[in-house]
Chimera marker file (.cmm) of the C-alpha trace (Angstrom):
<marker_set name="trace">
<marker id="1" x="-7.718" y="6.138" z="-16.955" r="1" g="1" b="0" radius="0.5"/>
<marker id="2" x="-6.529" y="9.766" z="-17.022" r="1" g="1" b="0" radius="0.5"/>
<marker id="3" x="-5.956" y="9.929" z="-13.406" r="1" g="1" b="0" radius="0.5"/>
<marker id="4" x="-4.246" y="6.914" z="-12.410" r="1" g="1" b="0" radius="0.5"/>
<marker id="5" x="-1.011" y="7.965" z="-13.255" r="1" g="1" b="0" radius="0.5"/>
<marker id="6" x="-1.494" y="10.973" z="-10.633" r="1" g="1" b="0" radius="0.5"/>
<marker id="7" x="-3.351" y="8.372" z="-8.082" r="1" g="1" b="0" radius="0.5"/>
<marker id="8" x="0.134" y="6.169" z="-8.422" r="1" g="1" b="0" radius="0.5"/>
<marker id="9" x="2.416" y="9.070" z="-8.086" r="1" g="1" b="0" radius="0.5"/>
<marker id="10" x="0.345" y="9.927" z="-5.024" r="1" g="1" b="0" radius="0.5"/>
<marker id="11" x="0.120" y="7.114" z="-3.418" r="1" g="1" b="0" radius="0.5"/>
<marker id="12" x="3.982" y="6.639" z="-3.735" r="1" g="1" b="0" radius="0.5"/>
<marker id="13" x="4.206" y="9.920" z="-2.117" r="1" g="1" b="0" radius="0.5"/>
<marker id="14" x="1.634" y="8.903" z="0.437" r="1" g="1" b="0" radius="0.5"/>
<marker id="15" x="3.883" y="5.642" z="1.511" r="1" g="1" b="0" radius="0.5"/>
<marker id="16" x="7.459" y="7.414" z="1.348" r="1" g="1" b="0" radius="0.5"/>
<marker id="17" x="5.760" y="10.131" z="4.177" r="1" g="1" b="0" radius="0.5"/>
<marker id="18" x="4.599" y="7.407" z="6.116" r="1" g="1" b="0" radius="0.5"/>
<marker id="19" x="7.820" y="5.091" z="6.286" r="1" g="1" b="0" radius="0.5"/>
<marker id="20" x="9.938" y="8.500" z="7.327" r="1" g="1" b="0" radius="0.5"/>
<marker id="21" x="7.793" y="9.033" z="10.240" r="1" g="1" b="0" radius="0.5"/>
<marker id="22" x="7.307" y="5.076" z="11.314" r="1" g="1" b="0" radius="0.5"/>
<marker id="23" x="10.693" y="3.943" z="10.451" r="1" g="1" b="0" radius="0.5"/>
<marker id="24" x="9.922" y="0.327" z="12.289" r="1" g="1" b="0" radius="0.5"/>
<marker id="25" x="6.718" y="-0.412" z="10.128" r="1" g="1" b="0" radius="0.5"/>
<marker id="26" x="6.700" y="-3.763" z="8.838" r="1" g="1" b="0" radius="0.5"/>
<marker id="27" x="4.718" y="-6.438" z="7.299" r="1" g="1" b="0" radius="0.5"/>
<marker id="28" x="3.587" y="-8.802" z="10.128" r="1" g="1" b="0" radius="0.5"/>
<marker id="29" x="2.869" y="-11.763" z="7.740" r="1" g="1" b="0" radius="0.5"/>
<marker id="30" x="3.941" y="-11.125" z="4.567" r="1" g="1" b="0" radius="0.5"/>
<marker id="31" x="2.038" y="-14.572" z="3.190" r="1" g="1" b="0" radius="0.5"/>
<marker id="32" x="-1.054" y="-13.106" z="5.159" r="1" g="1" b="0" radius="0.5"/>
<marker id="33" x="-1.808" y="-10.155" z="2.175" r="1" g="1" b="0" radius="0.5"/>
<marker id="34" x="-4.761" y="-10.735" z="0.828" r="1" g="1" b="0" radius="0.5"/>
<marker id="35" x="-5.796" y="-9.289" z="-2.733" r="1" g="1" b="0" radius="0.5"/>
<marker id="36" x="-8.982" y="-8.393" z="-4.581" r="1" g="1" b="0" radius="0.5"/>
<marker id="37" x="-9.540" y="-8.712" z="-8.281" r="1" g="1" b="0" radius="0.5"/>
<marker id="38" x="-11.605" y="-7.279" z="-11.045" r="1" g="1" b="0" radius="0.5"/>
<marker id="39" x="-11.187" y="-4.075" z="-12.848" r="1" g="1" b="0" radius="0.5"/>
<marker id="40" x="-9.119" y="-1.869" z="-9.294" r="1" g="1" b="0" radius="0.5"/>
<marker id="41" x="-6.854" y="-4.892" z="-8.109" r="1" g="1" b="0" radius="0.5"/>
<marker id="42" x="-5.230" y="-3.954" z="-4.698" r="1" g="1" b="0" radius="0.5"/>
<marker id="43" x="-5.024" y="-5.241" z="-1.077" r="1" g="1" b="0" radius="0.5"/>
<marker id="44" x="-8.029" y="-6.357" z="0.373" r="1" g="1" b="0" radius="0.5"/>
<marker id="45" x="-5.982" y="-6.596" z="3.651" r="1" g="1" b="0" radius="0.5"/>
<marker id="46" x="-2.353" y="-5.966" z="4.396" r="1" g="1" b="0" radius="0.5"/>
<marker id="47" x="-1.049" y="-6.773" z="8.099" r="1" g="1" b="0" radius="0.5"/>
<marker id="48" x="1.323" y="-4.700" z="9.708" r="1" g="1" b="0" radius="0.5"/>
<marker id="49" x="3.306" y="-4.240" z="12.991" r="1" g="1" b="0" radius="0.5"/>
<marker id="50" x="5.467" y="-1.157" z="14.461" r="1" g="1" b="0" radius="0.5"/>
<link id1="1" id2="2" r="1" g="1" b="0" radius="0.2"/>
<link id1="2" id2="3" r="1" g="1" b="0" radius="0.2"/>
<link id1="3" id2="4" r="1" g="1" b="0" radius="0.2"/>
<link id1="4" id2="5" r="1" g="1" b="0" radius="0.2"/>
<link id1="5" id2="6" r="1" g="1" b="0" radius="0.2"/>
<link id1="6" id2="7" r="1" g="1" b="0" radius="0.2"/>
<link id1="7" id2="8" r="1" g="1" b="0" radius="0.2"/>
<link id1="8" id2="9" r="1" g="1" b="0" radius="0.2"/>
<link id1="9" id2="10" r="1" g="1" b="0" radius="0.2"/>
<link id1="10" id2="11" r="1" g="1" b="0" radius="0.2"/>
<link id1="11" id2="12" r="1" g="1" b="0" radius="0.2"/>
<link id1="12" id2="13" r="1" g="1" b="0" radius="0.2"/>
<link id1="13" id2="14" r="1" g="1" b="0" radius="0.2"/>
<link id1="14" id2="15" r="1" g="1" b="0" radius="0.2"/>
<link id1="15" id2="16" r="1" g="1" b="0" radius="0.2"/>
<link id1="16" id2="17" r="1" g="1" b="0" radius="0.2"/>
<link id1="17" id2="18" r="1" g="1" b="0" radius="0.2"/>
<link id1="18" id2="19" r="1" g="1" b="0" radius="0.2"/>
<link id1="19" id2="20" r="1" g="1" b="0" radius="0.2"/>
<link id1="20" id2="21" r="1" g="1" b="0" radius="0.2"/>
<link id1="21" id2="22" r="1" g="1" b="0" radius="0.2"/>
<link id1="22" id2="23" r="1" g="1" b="0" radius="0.2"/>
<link id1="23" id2="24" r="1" g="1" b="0" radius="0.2"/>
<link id1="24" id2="25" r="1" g="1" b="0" radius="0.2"/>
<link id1="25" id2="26" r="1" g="1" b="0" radius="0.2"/>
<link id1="26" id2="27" r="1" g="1" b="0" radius="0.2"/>
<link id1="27" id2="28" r="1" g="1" b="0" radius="0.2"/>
<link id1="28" id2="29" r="1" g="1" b="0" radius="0.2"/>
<link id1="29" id2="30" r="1" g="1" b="0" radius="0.2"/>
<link id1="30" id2="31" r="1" g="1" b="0" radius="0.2"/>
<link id1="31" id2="32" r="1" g="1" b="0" radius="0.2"/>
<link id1="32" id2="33" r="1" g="1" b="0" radius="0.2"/>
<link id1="33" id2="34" r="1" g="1" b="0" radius="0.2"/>
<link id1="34" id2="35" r="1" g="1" b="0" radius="0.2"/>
<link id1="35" id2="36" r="1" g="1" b="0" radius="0.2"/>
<link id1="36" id2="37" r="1" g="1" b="0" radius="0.2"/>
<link id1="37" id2="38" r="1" g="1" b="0" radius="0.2"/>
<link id1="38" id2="39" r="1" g="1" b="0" radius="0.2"/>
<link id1="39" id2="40" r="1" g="1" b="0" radius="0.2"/>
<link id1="40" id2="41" r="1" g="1" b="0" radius="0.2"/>
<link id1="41" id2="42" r="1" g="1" b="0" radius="0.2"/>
<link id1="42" id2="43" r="1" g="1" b="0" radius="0.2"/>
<link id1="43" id2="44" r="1" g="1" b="0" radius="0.2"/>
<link id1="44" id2="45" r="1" g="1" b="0" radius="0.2"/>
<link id1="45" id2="46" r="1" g="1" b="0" radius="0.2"/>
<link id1="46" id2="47" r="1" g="1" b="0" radius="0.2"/>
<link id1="47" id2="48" r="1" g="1" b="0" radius="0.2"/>
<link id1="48" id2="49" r="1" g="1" b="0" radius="0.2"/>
<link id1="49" id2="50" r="1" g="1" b="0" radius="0.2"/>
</marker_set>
């Protein structure tokens, strides 16, 4: 795909950004991340605490 370079890069971006401004953000269960398959694989949920 053309664009996922760009969509990684951004998303990288994206998370950097958000960590600055919520420095306390954390996983709350980090066994409780659930994933999706097929072609897009990614979180299907991701729990978090600040």
């Amino acid at each position: 795909c053309l664009g996922s370079n760009l969509a990684r890069m951004e998303l990288r971006i994206a998370i950097e950004r958000f960590l600055h401004r919520i420095p306390t953000f954390e996983l709350a269960d980090p066994g409780a991340v659930t994933w999706s398959g097929g072609q897009v694989r990614g979180p299907r949920s991701v729990p978090v605490r600040w």
